[in-house]
C-alpha positions in Angstrom: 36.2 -0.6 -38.9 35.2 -2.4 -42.1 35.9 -1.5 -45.7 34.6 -2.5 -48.6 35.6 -1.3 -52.5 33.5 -1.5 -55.3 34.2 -0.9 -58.8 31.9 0.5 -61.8 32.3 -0.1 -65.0 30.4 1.6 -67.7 31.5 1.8 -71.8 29.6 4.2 -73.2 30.3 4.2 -76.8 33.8 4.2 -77.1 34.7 6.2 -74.0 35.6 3.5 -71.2 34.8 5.0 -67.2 35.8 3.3 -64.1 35.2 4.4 -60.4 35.7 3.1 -57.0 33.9 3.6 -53.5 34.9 3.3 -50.4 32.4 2.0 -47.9 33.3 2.4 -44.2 31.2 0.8 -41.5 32.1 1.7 -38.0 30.0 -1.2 -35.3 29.8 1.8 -32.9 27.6 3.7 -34.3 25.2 1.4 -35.0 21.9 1.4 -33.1 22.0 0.1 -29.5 20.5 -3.5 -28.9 16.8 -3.1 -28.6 15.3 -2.8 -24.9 12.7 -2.1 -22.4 13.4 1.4 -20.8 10.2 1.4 -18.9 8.7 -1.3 -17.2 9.8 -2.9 -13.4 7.8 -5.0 -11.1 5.3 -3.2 -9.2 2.6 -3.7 -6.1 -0.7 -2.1 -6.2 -3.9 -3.0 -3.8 -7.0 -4.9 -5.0 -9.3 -2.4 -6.6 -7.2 0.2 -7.3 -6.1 1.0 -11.0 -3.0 1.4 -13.0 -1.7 2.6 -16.3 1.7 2.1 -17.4 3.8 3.3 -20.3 5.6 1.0 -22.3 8.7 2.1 -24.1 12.1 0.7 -25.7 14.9 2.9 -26.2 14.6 2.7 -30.2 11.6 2.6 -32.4 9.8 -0.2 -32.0 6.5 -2.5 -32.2 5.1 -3.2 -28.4 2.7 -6.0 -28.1 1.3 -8.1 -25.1 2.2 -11.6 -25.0 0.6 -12.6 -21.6 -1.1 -10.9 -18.9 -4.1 -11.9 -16.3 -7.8 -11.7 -17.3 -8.3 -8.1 -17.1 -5.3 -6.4 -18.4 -5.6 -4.1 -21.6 -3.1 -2.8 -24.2 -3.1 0.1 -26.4 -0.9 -0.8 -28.8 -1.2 2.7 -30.9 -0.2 4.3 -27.6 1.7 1.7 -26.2 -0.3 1.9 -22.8 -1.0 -0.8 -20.1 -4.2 -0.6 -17.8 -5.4 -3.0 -15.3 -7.9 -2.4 -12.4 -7.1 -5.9 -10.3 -9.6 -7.6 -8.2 -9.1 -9.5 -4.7 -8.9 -12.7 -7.2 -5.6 -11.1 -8.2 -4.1 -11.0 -4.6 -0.6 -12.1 -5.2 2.0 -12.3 -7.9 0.5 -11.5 -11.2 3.1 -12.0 -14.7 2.6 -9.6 -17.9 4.7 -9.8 -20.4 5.7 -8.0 -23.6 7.4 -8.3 -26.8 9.2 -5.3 -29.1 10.3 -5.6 -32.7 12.1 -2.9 -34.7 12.2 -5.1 -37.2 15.9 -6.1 -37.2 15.7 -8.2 -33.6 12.5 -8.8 -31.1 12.7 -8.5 -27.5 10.6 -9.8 -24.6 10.5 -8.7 -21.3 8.0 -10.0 -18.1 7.2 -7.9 -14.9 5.5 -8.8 -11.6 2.2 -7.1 -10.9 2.0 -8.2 -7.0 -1.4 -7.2 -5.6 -1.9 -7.1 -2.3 -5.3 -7.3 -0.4 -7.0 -3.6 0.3 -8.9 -4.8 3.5 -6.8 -2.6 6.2 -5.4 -4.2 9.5 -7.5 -4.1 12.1 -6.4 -2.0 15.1 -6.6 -4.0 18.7 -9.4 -2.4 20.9 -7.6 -1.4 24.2 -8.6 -3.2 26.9 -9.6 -1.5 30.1 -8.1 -1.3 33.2 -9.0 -2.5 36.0 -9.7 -0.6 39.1 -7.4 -1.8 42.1 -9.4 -3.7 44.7 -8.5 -2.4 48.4 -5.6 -3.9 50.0 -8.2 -6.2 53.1 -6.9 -4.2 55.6 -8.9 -1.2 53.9 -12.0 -3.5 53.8 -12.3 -3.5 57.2 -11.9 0.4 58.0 -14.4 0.8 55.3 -16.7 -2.0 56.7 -16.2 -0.4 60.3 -17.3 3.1 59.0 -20.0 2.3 57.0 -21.6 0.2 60.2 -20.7 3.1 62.1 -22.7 5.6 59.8 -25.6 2.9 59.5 -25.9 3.2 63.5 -25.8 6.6 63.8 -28.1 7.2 61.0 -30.5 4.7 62.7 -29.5 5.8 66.5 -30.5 9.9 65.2 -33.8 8.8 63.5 -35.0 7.4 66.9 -33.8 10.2 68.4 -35.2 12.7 66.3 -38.7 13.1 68.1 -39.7 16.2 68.5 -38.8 17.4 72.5 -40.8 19.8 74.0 -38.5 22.8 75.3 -38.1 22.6 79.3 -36.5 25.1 81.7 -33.1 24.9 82.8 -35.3 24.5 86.7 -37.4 21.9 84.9 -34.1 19.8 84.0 -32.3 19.4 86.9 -35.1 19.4 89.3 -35.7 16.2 91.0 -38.3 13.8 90.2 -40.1 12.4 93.1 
């Protein structure tokens, strides 16, 4: 706490006044340091936009110091917008400055931007069908010839025969 007296001294005609004030200042009241209450780092894909509020926890003048080709501020409103391109693909820095005028602040944040294009998903690859152990090979072999015979064998067989009597059949043939 801090005090300070001050006297006044006035003669008006012949009448001689005096006073005395007391001043008191008390540090902890005073205003807070000035700062940003708003702004952190962020990560945003090529393409897409943002807007950001910019505020300081007492009244204050915001203004953009630095920021990549692209980046806008409304002042007035105190607004950021950027809509960053695949040129932008990595760490971007923006930074700002706030004066109440008493102190001025500045503060910088990362903009990363990372690259829209999606991962690709793997194409599954097929799978195989098993071959036949050879012992299979051969059974299959062996039936497949068979059926090719006996397809072959009942084609030549499949004349027409004229019908005979049972006496016919077994008789002898001389």
């Amino acid at each position: 706490m801090q005090k300070k007296q001050v006297q006044i001294l006035s003669i008006l005609g012949l009448i001689l006044i005096s006073a005395s004030f007391l001043f008191v200042s008390n540090k902890a009241n005073a205003a807070a340091p000035l700062k940003f209450t708003s702004i952190s780092d962020q990560t945003i894909p090529a393409g897409s936009g943002i807007g950001m509020l910019i505020l300081t926890n007492n009244p204050s003048t915001i203004s953009l110091v630095s920021a990549p080709l692209g980046v806008s501020f409304d002042s007035a409103n105190n607004n950021l917008n950027w809509a960053p391109t695949l040129q932008n693909i990595g760490a971007n820095v923006i930074t700002f400055s706030a004066t109440n005028g008493v102190e001025t602040i500045t503060q910088s944040i990362i903009m990363t931007v990372t690259d829209p294009t999606p991962t690709p998903t793997p194409t599954p690859v097929p799978t195989p069908t098993p071959t036949p152990a050879p012992e299979q090979n051969k059974k299959s072999k062996r039936y497949q010839n068979f059926r090719k015979e006996n397809t072959r064998s009942h084609e030549t067989k499949s004349r027409p025969t004229q019908k005979r009597s049972i006496s016919e059949k077994y008789s002898s043939h001389d």
